[in-house]
Wavefront OBJ file of the C-alpha trace (Angstrom):
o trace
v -3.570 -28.719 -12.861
v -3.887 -25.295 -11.219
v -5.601 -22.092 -11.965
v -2.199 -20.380 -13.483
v -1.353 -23.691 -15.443
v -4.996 -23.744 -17.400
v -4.718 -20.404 -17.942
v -1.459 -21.034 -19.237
v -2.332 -23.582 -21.915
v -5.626 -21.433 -22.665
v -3.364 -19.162 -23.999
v -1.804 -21.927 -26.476
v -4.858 -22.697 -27.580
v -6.623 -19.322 -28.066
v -5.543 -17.235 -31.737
v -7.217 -14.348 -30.293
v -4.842 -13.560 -27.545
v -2.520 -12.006 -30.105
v -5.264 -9.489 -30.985
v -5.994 -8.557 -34.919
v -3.676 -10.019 -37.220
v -2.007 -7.655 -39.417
v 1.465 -7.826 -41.658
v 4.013 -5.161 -40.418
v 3.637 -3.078 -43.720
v -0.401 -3.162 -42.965
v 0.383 -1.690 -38.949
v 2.554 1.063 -40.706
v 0.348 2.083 -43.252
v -2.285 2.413 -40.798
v 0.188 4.365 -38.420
v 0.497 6.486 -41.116
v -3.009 7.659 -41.541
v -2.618 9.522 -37.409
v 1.029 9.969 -37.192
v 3.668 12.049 -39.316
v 7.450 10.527 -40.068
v 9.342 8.635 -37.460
v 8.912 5.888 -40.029
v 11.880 3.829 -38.196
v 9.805 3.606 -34.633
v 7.032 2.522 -36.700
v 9.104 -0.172 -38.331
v 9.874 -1.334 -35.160
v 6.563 -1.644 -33.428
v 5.141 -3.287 -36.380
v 7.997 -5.859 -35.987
v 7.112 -6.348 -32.085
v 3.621 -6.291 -33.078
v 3.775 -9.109 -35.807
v 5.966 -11.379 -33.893
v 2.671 -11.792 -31.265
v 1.677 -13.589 -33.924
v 4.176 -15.213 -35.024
v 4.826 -17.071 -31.806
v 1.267 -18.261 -31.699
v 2.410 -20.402 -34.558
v 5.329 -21.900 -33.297
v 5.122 -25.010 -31.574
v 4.537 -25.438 -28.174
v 7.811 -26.802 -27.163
v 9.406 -23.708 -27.960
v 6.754 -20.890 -27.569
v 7.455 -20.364 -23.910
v 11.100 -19.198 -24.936
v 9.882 -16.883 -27.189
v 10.179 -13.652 -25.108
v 8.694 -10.060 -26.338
v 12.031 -7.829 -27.776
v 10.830 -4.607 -25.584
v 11.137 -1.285 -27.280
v 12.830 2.004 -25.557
v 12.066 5.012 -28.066
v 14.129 7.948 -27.241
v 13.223 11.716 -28.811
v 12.117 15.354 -27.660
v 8.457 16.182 -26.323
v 5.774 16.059 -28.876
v 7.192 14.173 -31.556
v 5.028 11.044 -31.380
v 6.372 9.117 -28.945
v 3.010 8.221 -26.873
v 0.585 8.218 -29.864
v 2.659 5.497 -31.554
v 2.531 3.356 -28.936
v -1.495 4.037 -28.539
v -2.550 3.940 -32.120
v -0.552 0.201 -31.916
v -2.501 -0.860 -28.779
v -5.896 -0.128 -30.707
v -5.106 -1.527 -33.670
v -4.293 -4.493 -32.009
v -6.868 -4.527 -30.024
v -4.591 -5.400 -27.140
v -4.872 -4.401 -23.523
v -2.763 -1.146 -22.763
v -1.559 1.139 -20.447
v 0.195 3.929 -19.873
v 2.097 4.980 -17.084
v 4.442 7.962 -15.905
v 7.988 5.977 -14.365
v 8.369 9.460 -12.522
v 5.095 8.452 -10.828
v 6.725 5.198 -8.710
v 8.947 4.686 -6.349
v 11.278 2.560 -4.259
v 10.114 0.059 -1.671
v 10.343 2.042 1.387
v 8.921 5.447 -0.351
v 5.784 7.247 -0.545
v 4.465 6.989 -3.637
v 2.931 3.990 -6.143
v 4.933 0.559 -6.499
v 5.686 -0.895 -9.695
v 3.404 -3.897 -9.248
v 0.226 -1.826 -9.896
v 1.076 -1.119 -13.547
v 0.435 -4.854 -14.202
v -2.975 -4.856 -11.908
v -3.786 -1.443 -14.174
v -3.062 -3.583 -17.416
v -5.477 -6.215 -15.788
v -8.359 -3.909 -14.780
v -7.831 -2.660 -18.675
v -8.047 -6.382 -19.910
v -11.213 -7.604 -17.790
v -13.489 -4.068 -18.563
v -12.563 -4.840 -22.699
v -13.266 -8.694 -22.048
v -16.446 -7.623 -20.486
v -17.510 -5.016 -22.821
v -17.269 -7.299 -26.058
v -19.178 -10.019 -24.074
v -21.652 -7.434 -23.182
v -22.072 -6.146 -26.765
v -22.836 -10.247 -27.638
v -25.683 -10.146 -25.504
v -26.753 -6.257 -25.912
v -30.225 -7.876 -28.182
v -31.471 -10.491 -25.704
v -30.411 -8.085 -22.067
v -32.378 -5.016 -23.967
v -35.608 -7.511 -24.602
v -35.424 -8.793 -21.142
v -34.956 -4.923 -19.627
v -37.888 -4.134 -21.717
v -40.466 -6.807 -20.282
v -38.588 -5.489 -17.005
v -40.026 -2.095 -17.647
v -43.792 -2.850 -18.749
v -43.663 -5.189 -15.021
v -43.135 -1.614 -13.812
v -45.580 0.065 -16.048
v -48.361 -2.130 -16.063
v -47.694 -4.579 -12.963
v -49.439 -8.504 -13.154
v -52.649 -9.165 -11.030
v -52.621 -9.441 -7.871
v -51.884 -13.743 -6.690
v -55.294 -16.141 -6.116
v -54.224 -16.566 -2.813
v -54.894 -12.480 -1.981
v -51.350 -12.407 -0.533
v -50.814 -8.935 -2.584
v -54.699 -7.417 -1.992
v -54.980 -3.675 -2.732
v -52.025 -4.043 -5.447
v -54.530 -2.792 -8.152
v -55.519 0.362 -6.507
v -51.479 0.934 -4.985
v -50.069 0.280 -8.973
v -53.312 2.565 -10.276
v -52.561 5.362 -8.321
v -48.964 5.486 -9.091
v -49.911 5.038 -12.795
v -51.805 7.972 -12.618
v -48.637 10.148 -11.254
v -46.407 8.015 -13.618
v -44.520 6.558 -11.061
v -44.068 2.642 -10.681
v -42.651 0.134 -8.101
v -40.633 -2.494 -9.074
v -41.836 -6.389 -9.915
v -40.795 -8.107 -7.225
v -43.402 -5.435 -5.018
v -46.128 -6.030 -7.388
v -45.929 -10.191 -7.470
v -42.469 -11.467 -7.235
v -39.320 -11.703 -9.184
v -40.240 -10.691 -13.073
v -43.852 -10.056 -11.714
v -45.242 -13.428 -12.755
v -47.128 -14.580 -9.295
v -50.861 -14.863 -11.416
v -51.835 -15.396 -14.625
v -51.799 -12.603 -17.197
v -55.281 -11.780 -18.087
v -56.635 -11.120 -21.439
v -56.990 -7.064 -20.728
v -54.159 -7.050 -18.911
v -51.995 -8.716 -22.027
v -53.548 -6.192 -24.293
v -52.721 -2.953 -21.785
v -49.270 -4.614 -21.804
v -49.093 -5.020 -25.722
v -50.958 -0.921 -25.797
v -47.791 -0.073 -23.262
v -45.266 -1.772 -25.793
v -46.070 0.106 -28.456
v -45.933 2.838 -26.414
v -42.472 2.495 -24.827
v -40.995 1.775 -28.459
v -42.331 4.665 -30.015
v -41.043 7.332 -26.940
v -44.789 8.376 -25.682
v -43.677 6.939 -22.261
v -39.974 8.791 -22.326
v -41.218 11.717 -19.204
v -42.324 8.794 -17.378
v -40.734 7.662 -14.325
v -40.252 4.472 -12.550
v -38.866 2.994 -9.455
v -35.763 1.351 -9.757
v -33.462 -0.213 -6.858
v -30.309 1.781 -6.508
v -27.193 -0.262 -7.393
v -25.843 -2.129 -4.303
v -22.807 -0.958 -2.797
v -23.356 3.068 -4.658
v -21.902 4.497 -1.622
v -19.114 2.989 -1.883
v -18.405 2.731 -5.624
v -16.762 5.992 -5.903
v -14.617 5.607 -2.451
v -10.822 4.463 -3.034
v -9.085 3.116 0.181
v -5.246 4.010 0.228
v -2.791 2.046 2.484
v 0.826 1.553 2.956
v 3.262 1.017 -0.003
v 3.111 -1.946 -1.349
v -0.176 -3.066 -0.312
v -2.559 -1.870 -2.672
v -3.730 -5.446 -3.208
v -4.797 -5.585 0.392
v -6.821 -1.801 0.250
v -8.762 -3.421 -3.118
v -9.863 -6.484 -0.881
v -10.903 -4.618 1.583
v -12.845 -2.173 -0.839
v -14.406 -5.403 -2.680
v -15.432 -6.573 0.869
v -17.178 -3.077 2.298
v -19.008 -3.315 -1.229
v -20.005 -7.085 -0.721
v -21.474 -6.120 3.308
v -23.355 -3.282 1.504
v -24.967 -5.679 -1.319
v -26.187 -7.368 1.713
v -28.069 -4.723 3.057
v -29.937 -4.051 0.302
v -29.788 -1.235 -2.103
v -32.297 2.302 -1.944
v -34.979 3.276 -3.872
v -34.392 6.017 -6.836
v -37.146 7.129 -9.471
v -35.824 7.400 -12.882
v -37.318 8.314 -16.175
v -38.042 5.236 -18.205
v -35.246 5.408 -20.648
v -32.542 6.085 -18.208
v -34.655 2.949 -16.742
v -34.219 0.833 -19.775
v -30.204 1.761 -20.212
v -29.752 0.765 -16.248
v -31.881 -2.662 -16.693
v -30.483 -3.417 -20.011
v -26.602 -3.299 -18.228
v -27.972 -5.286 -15.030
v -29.310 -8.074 -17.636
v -26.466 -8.297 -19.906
v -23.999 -8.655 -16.727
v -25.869 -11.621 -15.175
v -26.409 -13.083 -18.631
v -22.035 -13.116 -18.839
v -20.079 -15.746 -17.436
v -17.940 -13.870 -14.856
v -15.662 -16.578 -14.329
v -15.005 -17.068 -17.942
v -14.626 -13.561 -18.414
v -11.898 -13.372 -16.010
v -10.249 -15.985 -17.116
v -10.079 -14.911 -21.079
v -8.564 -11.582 -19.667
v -6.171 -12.777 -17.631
v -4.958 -14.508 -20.680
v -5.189 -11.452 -23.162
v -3.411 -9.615 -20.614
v -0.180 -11.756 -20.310
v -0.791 -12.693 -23.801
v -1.094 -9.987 -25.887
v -1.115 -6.936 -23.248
v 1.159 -3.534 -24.036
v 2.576 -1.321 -20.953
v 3.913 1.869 -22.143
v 6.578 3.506 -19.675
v 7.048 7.004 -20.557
v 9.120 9.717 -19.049
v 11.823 6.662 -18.262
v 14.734 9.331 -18.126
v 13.324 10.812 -15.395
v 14.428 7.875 -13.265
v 17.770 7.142 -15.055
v 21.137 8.530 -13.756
v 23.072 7.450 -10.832
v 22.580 7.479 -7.362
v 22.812 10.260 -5.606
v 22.437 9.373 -2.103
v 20.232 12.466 -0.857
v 17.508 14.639 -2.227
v 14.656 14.061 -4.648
v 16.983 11.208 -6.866
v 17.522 9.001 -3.697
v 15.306 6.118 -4.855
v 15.984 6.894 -8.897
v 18.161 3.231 -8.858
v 15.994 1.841 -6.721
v 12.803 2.152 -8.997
v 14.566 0.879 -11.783
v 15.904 -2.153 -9.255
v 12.036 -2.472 -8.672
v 11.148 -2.060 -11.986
v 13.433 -4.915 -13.546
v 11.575 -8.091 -12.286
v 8.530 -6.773 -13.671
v 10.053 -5.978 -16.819
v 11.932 -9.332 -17.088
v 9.283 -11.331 -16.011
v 8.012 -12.400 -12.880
v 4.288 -12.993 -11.491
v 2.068 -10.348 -9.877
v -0.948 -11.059 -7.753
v -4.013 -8.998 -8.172
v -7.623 -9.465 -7.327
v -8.587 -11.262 -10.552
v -5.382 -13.759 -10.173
v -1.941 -14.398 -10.731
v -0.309 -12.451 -13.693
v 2.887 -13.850 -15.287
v 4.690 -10.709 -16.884
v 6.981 -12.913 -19.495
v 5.156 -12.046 -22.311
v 3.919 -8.500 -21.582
v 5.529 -6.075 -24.169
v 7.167 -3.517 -22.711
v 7.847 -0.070 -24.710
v 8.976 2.797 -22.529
v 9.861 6.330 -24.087
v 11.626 9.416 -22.822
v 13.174 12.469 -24.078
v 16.933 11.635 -22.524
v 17.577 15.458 -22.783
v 19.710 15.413 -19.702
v 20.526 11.449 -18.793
v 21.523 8.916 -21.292
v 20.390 5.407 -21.932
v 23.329 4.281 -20.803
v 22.738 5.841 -17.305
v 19.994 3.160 -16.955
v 20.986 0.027 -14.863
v 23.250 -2.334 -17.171
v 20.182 -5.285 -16.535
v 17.513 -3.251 -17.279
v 19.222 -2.110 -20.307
v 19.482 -5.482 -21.771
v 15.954 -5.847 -21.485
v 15.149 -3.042 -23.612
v 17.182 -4.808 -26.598
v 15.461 -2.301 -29.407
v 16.100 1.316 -29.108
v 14.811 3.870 -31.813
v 15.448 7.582 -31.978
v 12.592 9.932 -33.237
v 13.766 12.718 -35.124
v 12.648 16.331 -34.435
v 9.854 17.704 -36.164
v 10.240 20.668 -38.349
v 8.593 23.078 -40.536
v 8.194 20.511 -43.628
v 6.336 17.946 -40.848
v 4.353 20.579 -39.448
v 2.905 21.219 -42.405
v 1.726 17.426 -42.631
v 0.596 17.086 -39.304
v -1.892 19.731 -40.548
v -2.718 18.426 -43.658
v -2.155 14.660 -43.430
v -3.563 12.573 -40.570
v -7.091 11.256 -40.729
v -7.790 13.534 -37.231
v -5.818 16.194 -38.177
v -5.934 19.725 -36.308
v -7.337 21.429 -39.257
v -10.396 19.143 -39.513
v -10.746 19.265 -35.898
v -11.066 22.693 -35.567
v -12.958 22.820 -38.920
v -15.553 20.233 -37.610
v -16.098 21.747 -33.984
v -16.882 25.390 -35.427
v -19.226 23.961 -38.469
v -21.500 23.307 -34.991
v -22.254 26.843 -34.753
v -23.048 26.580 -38.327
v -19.978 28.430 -39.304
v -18.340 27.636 -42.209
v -14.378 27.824 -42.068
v -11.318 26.956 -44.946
v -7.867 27.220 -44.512
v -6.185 28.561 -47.723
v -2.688 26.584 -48.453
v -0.620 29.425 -47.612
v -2.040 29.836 -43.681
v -1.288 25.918 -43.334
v 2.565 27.280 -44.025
v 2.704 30.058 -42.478
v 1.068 28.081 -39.393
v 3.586 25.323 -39.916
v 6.435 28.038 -40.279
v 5.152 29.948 -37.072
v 4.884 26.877 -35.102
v 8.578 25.915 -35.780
v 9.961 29.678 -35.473
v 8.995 29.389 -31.850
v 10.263 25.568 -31.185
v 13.632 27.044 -31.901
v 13.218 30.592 -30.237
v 11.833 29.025 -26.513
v 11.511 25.094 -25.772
v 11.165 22.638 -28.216
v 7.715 21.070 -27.733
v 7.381 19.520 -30.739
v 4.005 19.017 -32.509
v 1.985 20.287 -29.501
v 2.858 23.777 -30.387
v 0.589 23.560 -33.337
v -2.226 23.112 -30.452
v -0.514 26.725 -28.956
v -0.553 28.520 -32.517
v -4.125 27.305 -33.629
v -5.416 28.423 -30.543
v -4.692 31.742 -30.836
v -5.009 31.614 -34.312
v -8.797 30.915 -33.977
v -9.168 32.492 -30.300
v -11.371 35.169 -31.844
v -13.354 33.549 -34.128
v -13.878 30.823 -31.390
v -15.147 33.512 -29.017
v -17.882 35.188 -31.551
v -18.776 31.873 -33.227
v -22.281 31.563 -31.771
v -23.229 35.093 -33.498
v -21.876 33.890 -36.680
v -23.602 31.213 -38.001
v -24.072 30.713 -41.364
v -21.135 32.842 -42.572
v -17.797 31.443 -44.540
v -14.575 32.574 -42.912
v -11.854 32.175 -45.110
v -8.154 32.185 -42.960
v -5.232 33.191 -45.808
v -1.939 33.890 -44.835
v -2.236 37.961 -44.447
v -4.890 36.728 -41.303
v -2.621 34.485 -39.756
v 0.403 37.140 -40.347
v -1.701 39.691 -38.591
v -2.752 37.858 -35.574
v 0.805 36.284 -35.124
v 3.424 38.665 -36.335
v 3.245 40.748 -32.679
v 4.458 37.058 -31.024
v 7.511 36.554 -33.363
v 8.381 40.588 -32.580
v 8.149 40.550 -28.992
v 10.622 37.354 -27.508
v 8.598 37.902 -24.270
v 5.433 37.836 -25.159
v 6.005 34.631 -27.047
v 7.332 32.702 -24.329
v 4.430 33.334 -22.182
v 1.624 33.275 -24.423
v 2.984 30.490 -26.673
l 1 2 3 4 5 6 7 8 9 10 11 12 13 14 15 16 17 18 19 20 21 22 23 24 25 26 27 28 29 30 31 32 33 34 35 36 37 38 39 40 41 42 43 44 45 46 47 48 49 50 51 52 53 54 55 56 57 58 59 60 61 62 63 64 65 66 67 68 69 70 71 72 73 74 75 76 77 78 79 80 81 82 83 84 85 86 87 88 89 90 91 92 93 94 95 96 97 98 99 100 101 102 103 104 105 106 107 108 109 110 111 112 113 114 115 116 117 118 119 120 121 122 123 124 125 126 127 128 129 130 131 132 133 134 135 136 137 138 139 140 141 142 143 144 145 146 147 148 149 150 151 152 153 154 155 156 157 158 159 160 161 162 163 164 165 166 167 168 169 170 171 172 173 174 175 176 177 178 179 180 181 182 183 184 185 186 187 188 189 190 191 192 193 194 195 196 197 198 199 200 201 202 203 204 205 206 207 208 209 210 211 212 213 214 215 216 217 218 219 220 221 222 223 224 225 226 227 228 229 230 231 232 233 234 235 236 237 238 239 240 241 242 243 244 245 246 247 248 249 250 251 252 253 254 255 256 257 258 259 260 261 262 263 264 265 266 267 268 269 270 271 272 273 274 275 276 277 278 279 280 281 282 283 284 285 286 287 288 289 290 291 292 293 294 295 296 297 298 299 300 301 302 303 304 305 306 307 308 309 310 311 312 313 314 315 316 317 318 319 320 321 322 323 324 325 326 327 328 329 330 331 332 333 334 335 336 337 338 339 340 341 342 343 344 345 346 347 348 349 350 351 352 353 354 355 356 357 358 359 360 361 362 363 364 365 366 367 368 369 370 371 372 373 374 375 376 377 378 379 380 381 382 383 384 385 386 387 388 389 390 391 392 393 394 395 396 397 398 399 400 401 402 403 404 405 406 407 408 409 410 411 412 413 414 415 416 417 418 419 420 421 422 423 424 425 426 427 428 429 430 431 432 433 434 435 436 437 438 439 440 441 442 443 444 445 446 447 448 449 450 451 452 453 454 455 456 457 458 459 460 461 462 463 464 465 466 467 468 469 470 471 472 473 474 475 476 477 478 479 480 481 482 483 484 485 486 487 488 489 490 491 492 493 494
């Protein structure tokens, strides 16, 4: 049986590819604790959403043929497009990502390929894989980092055999600066080459106590840099279309570097412990298995958001910037269909990827898409446009809602700041007044308006703590009145 094929019937077996399980009233009612109205789009997602699981139930025979209904949401800037989409992927603790359709192009153009939103979704699927198995084994890898650390602190004796002579007086200097070498310098691997003596095991027990209670925090050790640190940060670009080949290449210049052997650095000892603590809990993971589970997850349960999707409909033009518009959406139907896509953990099979792309369709249609990538977006929903009555909400209602934001950041400076009902309208009012005077930019407006709103207060915050500000509606007349006068001055400022 090969590699895809396993993984394949893994993902039978496994309930937790489909993420949490909750009932499509449960996803909405959670929706509705971050996101105002569009009640139909978050009807729909729930739908999409439940029916991960509901395949997992269905027998075997059949489950294959169950393909994801893909989701096209169509409404102006700002209206909650995105954050639907995002709250979903969380709550269903699926693998997501998001990606800008003006961003690719067609074979044969400069510019990203369509492929590498699947090897994004992948990279997304093996760091949360990795980062719950880490988080199993945070207990035993921050035990093991600190024994790690008191090897530095208060290194072993020195071998029978007088192979590491003059250790003592090396390690007893450095203690006295409160720099350390690492174990393997001061008796091998985990510094166990002699036998712990009795004064030594009661130093190390004094040093324990020590390190837990942060009396050894200004202290600094010696740590071996991470192999390959150079070229962590370095990202090798090649032709279109062969991304795959630039990340081997980058994998391979980091393996020749491992090789070499990493650098010294000193670090302070709880920077120490956080660095060790990682190092342990990765070799105490099984890579392979890792790997494999997110593969899985990813074809199984994993969520690629397409926004901006207008941008690339219409029809050909043959010349200028919209020459490869048809052509993307050529490129992008396989993907979206289903079809496999190698990356650098494996094959991915797309057929079960859910796919929900968004766009504002101010200019082009849906129906200005390709007819066969059309049918693959078989659910479309229309957001409505928010006005002053959802405004108002969106500042009173969600659980992270702009009012408690800005609330929370200024109670910092120890400033104490309430928002009477009627400057929540009159912000709500203000914010639609100029939607309909200058561009439409939905709920991110409220972002403009509060900003200037608070711009002062913001500024003179530090020499205020301890007061209560009070905003009414007279303050936010006052500070916004001169915008809604002068047309001008609106459209730059706001």
């Amino acid at each position: 049986m090969s590699e895809q094929q396993e993984r394949h019937e893994a993902g039978k077996k496994t309930p937790e590819t489909g993420g949490a399980t909750f009932t499509p009233r449960e996803v909405v009612s959670e929706l509705d604790r971050y996101i105002v109205g569009q009640d139909e789009a978050k009807r729909a997602v729930a739908i999409a959403l439940r029916n991960r699981w509901r395949r997992q139930q269905v027998a075997s025979d059949l489950r294959d043929d169950i393909l994801p209904k893909n989701i096209i949401m169509i409404g102006p800037t700002g209206v909650g497009k995105t954050e639907i989409a995002r709250r979903l992927a969380k709550l269903a603790q699926a693998p997501f990502v998001k990606v800008e359709a003006s961003k690719f192009t067609e074979v044969g153009y400069v510019g990203r390929d369509v492929d590498s939103m699947v090897r994004d979704l992948v990279e997304v699927s093996v760091k949360m894989r990795k980062d719950q198995e880490m988080r199993s084994v945070e207990i035993k890898a921050a035990a093991m980092a600190e024994e790690r650390v008191l090897d530095l602190l208060v290194p072993p004796p020195p071998s029978p055999t007088g192979s590491h002579s003059g250790t003592d007086d090396s390690s007893g200097a450095m203690a006295n600066a409160g720099e350390f070498t690492s174990p393997e310098r001061a008796g091998g691997p985990g510094g166990t080459s002699g036998e712990a003596s009795p004064g030594n095991q009661v130093t190390r027990e004094k040093f324990r106590k020590m390190l837990r209670d942060g009396k050894l925090d200004d202290r600094y050790v010696e740590l071996d840099a991470p192999a390959g640190v150079g070229l962590a940060g370095m990202q090798i670009f090649g032709p279109q279309g062969m991304e795959e080949m630039m990340l081997n290449l980058q994998d391979m210049l980091g393996n020749i570097s491992r090789g070499r052997g990493g650098k010294k650095r000193k670090v302070k000892v709880p920077e120490a412990l956080r660095a060790l603590a990682e190092e342990e809990a990765a070799k105490l993971i099984d890579t392979e298995k890792v790997t494999r589970e997110a593969l899985v997850r990813a074809e199984q349960a994993g969520i690629i958001f397409i926004d901006e999707i207008d941008k690339i409909a219409g029809r050909e033009s043959g010349h200028g910037p919209d020459v490869s518009r048809e052509g993307v959406q050529r490129d992008l139907l396989p993907i979206v269909e289903g079809s496999k896509v190698v990356t650098k953990y494996g094959v991915v099979n797309t057929d079960h990827v859910l796919f929900i792309a968004a766009g504002a369709f101010n200019v082009a249609k849906p129906s200005d898409l390709i007819p066969e990538l059309q049918g693959r977006f078989p659910i479309r929903v229309e957001l409505q446009p928010l006005g002053r009555d959802e405004f108002g909400r969106i500042l009173r209602e969600p659980q992270n809602s702009l009012i408690r934001q800005y609330t929370a950041l200024l109670e910092t400076e120890g400033l104490k700041i309430t928002f009477t009902e009627g400057s929540i309208d009159a912000v709500a009012e203000l914010a639609h007044h100029f939607n309909t005077k200058s561009e439409d930019i939905g709920a991110r407006r409220l972002h403009t308006v509060m900003e200037k709103l608070l711009e002062d207060i913001s500024f003179a915050a530090p020499e205020m703590g301890g007061k209560k500000v009070v905003i009414d509606e007279k303050t936010v007349r006052e500070k916004l009145d001169k915008f809604i006068k002068d047309e001008d001055l609106s459209r730059y400022i706001l």
